[in-house]
Every structure is written in structure tokens, then in C-alpha cells.
C-alpha positions as a printed Julia matrix, in Angstrom:
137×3 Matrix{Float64}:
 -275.64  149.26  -231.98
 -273.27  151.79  -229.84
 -276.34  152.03  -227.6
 -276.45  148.26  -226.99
 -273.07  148.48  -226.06
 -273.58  150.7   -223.24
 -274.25  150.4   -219.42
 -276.76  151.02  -216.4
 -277.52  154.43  -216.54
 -275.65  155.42  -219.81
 -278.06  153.16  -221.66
 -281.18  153.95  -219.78
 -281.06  157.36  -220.57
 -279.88  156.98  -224.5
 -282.88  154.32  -224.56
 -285.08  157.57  -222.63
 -283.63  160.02  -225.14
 -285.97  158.22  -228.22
 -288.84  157.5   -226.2
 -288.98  160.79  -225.85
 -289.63  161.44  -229.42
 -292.43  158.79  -229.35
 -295.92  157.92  -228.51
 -296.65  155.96  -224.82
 -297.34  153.11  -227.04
 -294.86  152.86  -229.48
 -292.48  154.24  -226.45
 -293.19  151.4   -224.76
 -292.6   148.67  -227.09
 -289.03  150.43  -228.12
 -288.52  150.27  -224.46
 -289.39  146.51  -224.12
 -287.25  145.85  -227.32
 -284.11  147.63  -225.94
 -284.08  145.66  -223.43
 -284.45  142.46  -225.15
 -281.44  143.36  -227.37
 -279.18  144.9   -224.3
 -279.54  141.46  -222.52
 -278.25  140.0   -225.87
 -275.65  142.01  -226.85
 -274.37  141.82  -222.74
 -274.58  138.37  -222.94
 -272.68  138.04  -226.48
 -269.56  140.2   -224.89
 -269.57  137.93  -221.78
 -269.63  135.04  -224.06
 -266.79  136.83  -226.03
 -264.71  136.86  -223.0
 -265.4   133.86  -221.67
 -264.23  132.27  -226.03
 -260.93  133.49  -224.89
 -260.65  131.18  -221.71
 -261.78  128.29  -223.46
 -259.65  128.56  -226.36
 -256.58  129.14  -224.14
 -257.87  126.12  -221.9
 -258.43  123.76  -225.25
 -255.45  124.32  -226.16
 -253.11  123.77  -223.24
 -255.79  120.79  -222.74
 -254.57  119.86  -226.84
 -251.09  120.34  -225.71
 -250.82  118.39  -222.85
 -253.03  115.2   -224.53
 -250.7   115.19  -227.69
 -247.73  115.59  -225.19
 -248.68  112.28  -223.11
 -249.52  110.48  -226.48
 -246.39  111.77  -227.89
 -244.51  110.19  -224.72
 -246.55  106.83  -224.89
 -245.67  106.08  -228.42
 -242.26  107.32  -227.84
 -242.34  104.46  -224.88
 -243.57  101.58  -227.32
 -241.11  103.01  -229.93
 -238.27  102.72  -227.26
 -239.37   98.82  -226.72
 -239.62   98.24  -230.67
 -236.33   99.69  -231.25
 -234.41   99.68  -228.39
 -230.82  100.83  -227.65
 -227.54   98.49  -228.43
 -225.92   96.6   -225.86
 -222.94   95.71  -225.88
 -222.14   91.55  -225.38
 -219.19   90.49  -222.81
 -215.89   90.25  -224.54
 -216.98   92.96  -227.79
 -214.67   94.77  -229.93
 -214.06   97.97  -230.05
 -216.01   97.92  -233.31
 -218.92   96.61  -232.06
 -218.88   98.98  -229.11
 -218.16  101.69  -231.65
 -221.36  100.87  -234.3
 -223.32  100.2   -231.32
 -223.23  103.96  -229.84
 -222.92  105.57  -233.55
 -226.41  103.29  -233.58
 -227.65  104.61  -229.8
 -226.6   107.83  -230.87
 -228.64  108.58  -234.19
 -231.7   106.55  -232.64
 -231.72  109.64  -229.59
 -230.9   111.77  -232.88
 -234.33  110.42  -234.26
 -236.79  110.84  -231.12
 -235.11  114.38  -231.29
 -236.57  114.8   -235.05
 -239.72  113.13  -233.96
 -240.31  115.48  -230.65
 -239.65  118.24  -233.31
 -242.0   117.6   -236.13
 -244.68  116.67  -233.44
 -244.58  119.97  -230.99
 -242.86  122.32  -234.25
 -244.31  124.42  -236.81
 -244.99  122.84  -240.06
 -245.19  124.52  -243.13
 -246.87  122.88  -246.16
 -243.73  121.59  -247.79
 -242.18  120.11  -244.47
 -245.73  118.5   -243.59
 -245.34  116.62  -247.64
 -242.16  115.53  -246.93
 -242.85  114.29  -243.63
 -245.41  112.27  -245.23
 -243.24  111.01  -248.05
 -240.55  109.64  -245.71
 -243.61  108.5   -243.75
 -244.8   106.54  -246.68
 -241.06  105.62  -248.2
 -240.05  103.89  -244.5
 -243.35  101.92  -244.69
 -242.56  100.79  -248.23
């Protein structure tokens, strides 16, 4: 397989070294079959460095699609649950619960941004998916 590996005239002349050691005919049908598997093995490193682009690609591609889905449901969230306001003429409790309420709904697209874009281990993923299923209950 080293062979395979090689280059131009480094792998002419390894390929030259065994015909050497056989007949014209069979010589020439190692020959022809060296060259088969050279253009192979070439062509499986170029694909090998061309995985690397396209995995790197997918996933800033990934990335970048769960980002603007991220933001767009973050949008309709916003409209669904939208900050307090606070009528003419309220009291300072009012005004109070309503930014304790603005406050911990930022506090929870700050959660959400996390578990979406963060690491997950197995036991954060369950109990993302318990409070998941315990809010829609």
C-alpha cells in the first residue's frame, strides 16, 4: 500500500523495481494494475481532503440555519409572550412585578439561547425534555 501512496517518479520506479523481477507479460499487467490502484488511492486522499472542507462547511452551514431558526422562533416567542407594560397612573407594585416579570422572561431566552447553541450531556438533554413535557402538561 506504501507504494500507492507515493508520487511521479518515486512510484514509477518502485512500480519498475517488481517488473523487473517479472515476465513482459505478467510485467505488463502489474504495470496496468498499478496504475489502476495509484489513480484510486490519489483520488481517495484528494477526496480525504476535500471530507475536511465539507464537514467544516456543513457545519458552519448547520450553525448558521439553527441560528436563524433559533432567532425566528425566538421572534414568535417574543409576540406570544411579550414584555409588561406598564398602564398610565400604575403603582409602584405593578411597575415593580412587571420588570421582576420582563426581567426573568430575558432570563429565559438566555436559558433557551443556551441549551440550543450549548453542550448537552445526556442528563441535561432528559431534563430538558422533562420540563419540556411538564410545561406542556
Amino acid at each position: 500500500m506504501v507504494v500507492l501512496q507515493m508520487k511521479g517518479r518515486q512510484f514509477a520506479e518502485a512500480v519498475s523495481d517488481v517488473v523487473d523481477q517479472l515476465t513482459k507479460f505478467n510485467g505488463d499487467e502489474f504495470s496496468r494494475l498499478a496504475r489502476d490502484a495509484h489513480k484510486v488511492v490519489m483520488a481517495a486522499e484528494k477526496a480525504g481532503e476535500n471530507s475536511e472542507e465539507f464537514i467544516q462547511k456543513a457545519t458552519e452551514d448547520f450553525k448558521a440555519r439553527t441560528r436563524a431558526t433559533f432567532d425566528e422562533v425566538g421572534a414568535e416567542y417574543g409576540q406570544l409572550f411579550g414584555k409588561a407594560e406598564n398602564p398610565e397612573g400604575a403603582d409602584d407594585n405593578l411597575i415593580a412585578a412587571n420588570q421582576a416579570y420582563n426581567e426573568a422572561l430575558e432570563g429565559v431566552s438566555q436559558v433557551a439561547e443556551g441549551i440550543a447553541f450549548g453542550a448537552l450531556d445526556d442528563r441535561s438533554m432528559s431534563q430538558v425534555a422533562h420540563e419540556s413535557a411538564m410545561f406542556r402538561f
